[in-house]
C-alpha positions in Angstrom: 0.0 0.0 0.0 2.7 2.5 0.7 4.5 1.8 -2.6 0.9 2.3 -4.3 0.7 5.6 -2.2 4.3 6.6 -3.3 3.8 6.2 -6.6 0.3 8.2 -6.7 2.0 11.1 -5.5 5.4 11.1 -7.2 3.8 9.6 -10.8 0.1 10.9 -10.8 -1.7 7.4 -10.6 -5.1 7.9 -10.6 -7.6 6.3 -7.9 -8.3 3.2 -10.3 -4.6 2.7 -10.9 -4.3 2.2 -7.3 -7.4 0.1 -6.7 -5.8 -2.3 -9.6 -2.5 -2.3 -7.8 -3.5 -3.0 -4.2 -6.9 -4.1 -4.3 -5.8 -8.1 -4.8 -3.3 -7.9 -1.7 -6.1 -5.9 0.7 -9.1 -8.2 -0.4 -7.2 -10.8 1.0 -5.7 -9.2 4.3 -8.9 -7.7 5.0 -11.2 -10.9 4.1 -13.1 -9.3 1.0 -14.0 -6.2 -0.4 -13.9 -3.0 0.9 -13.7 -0.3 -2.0 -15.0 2.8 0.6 -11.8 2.1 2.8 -9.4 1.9 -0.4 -10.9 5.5 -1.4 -10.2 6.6 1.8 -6.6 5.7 2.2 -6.0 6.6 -1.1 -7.4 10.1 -1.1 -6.5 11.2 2.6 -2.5 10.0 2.1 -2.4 12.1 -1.2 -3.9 14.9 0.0 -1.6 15.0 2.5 1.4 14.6 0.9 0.3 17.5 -1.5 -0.4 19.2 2.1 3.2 18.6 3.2 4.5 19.8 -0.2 2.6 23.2 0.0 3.6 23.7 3.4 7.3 23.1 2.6 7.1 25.6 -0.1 5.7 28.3 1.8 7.4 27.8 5.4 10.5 28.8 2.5 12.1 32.6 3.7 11.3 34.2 0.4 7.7 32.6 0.2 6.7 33.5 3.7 8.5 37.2 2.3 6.8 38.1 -0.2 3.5 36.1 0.6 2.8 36.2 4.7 -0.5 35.7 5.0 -2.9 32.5 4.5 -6.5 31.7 3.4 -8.7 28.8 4.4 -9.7 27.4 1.4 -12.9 25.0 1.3 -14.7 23.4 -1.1 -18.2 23.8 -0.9 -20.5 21.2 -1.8 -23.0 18.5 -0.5 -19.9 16.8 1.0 -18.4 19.3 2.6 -18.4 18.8 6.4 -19.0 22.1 8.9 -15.8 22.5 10.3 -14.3 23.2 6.6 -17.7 25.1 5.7 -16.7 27.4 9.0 -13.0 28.1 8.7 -13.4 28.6 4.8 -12.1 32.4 3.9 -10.8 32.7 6.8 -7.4 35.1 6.0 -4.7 35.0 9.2 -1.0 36.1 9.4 1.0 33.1 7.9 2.6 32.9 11.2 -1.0 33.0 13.6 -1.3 30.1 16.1 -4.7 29.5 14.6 -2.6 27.5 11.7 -1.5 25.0 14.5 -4.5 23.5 14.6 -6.3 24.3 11.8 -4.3 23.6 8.8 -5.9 21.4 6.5 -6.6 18.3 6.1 -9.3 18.6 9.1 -10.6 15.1 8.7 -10.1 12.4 6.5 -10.8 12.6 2.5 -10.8 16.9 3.7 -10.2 18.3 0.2 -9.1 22.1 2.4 -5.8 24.1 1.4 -4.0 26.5 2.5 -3.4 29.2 0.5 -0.5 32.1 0.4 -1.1 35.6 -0.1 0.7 38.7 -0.2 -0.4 41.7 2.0 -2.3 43.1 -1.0 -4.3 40.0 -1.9 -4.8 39.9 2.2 -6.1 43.4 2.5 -8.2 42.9 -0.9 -9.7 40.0 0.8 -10.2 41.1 4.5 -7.8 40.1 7.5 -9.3 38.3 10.0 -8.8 39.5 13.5 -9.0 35.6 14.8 -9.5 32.5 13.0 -13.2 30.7 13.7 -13.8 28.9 17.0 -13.9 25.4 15.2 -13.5 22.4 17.8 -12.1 19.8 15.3 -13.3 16.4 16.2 -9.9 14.2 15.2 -6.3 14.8 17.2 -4.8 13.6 14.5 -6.1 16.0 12.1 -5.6 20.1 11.6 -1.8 20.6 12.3 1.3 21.9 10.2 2.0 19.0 8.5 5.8 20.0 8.7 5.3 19.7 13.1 3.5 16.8 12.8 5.2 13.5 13.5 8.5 14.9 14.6 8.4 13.2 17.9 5.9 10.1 16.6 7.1 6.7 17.2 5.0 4.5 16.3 3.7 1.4 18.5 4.5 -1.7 16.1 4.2 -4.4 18.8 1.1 -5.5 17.4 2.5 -5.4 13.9 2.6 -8.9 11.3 6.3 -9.4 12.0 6.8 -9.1 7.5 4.6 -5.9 7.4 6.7 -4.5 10.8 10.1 -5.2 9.5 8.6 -3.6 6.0 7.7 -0.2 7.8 11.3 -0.2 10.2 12.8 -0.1 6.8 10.4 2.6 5.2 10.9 4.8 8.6 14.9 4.7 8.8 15.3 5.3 5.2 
């Protein structure tokens, strides 16, 4: 799954793509079908490698220069969950602790960005004095994705001993 995952973000593959390339291996760990949970991982693990990406390139100096201010982007539609529907617009100082814990993705499958502007977008568009009261409902979700993990070990104890050895080697690479 986390070569499938790799190669989705570094090559493009499509949702299908990845169903055809994992879907045989996780019918039979997971003792049949489940193509809901394959949509899931797929779709939250590239959205937030992309997150990680977009947060890499504007933690950089001369991004966070020339473009110090963020906006909450949501997507509105029937799918979109409250939480996104209430910090969407929202336009904070690049460096306000409201990013700590708001930073998309909020949930899983959260299709949110983040997204740079300069002072003169930021004006244009309104600064917020706060960022929205929103109580998110997952831990795990709505942090930089650069701060999150830095300390994480995870608990492998209860790990198949082939698919444990398989993420040691993944984590100390």
């Amino acid at each position: 799954m986390l070569d499938g995952i790799d190669s989705a973000v570094e090559d493009g593959t499509t949702l299908d793509d990845f169903k055809d390339s994992i879907s045989a291996d996780l019918v039979e760990a997971w003792g049949g079908e489940n193509p809901d949970r394959i949509e899931n991982i797929f779709r939250t693990n590239v959205l937030e490698s992309y997150a990680q990406g977009r947060e890499a390139v504007m933690s950089a100096p001369a991004v966070r220069e020339a473009r110090p201010y963020c906006r909450f982007d949501d997507v509105p539609s029937d799918r979109e969950c409250d939480e996104c529907a209430d910090c969407g617009g929202t336009v904070l100082p690049a460096d306000d602790p409201w990013w700590a814990t708001h930073t998309p993705l909020l949930h899983y499958r959260c299709r949110c960005i983040k997204t740079p502007l300069s002072p003169e977008e930021a004006a244009e568009e309104g600064i917020d004095d706060a960022g929205p009261d929103v109580q998110l409902d997952d831990d795990d979700f709505g942090g930089i994705p650069s701060a999150i993990g830095k300390d994480w070990e995870p608990d492998l104890s209860s790990f198949d001993p082939e698919l444990k050895s398989a993420l040691e080697e993944r984590l100390n690479r």
